[in-house]
N, C-alpha and C positions, 0 to 999 in steps of 0.2 A: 824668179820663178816661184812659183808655187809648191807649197808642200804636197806632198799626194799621199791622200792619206793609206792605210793600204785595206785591200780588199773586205769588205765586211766579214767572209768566212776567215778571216786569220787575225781580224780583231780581237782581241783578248773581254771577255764580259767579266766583270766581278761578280761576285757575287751579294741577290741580296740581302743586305741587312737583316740579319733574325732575331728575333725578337727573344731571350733568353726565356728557356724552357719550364712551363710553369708543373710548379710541385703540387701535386694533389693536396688538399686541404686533410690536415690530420684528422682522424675520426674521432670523437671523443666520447669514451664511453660516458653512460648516461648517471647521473648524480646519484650519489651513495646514500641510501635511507643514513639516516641518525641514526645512530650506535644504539641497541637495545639492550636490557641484560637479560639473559634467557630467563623465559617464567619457568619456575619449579614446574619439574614432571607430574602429573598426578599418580598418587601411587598405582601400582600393577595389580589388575585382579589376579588372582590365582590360577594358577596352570588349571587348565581340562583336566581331571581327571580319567585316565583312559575308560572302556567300558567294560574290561575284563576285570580291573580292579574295584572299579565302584562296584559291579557284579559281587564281587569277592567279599565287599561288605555287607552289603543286602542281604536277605534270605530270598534264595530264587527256588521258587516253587516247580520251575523244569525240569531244576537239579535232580531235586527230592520225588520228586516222578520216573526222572530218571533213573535213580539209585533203586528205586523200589521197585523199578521192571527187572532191574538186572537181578535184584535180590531174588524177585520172585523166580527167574529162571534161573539161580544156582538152586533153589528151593528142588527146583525138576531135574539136577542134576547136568545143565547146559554147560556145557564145556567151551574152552577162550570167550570169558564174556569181557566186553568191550564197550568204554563207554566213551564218545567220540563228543567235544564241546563243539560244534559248529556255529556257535553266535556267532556273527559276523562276517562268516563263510557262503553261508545261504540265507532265504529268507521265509523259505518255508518250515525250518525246524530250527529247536536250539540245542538236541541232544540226540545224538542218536548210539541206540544201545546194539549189538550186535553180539548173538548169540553161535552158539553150535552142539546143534541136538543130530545124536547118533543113527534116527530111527525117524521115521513120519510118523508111531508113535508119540514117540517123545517130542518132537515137534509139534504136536497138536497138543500136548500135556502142558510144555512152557508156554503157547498162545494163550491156552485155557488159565494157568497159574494166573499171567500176566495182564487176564480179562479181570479174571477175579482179585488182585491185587487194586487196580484200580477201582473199582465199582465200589470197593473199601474207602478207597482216599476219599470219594467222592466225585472222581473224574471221569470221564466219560472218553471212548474210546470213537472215534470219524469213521475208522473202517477199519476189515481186514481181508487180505488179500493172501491168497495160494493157503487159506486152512485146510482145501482139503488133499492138496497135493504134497505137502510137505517137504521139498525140492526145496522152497524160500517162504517162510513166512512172517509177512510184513504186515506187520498193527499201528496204525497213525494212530498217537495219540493228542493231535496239534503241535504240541512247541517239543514231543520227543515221537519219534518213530524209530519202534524196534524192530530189526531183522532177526530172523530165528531161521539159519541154513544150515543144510548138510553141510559135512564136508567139501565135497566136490563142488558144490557154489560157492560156498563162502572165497577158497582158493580162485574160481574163475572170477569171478564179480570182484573179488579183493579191495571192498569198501575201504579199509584202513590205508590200502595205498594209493585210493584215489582221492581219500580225504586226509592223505599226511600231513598237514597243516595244521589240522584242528587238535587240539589237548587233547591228553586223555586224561581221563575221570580216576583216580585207584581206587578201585573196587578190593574188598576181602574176598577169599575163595580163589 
């Protein structure tokens, strides 16, 4: 008799032969320049010097415009004068002087001092605004603009605390 083989579904299959699992190819980083020796640094130019201090060496002529308004209005007896350095701050001015006259009198007397003080240096004055009201008055001199207020504005407007950043100048008086 004959073997019989047994039924296809309960024949056993092997399995096929696999073929061992291939390794990625290693990456190779790419070739190392030749060994260099660093070239000497060239030496360093010198630091900036900031602009407050070069300022500091110079002769700045906004200063000295400056000092001379405030001069002029202790001249007329202007009480807290104030000299505020805004370089840097703004760029419409580089000084501004801030006055306090007790009277629209005397507020029209330190504009007048500080008209004629300049006309002296040889500087010329842009404009001037509230001379006839004496509440605030404001004389653009370009690189300084003086304020001349009462009390009561000086306190409301309170330039110095809106420009607390900026130096102040020491004035005498």
């Amino acid at each position: 008799m004959a073997s019989k083989k047994p039924p296809r579904s309960a024949r056993r299959r092997s399995a096929p032969a696999r073929k061992p699992a291939r390794k990625p190819p290693a990456r190779k980083s790419p070739p190392r320049p030749p060994e260099r020796r660093k070239a000497a640094r060239p030496a360093r130019a010198p630091a900036p010097v900031p602009a407050r201090e070069r300022a500091a060496e110079a002769p700045d002529p906004s200063r000295a415009r400056a000092v001379a308004i405030a001069e002029a209005g202790l001249g007329k007896k202007a009480e807290n004068v104030t000299v505020l350095d805004v370089r840097g701050l703004t760029s419409y001015a580089d000084y501004f002087v801030i006055m306090t006259a007790e009277s629209e009198p005397q507020a029209s007397a330190i504009a007048d001092a500080v008209d004629e003080r300049l006309r002296a240096m040889g500087a010329t004055r842009l404009g001037v605004e509230g001379h006839s009201a004496g509440r605030w008055v404001l004389i653009d001199c370009g690189d300084v603009v003086a304020h001349v207020f009462n009390p009561e504005a000086r306190m409301f407007y309170d330039l110095e605390g809106l420009w607390a950043d900026a130096p102040r100048v020491a004035m005498q008086g």
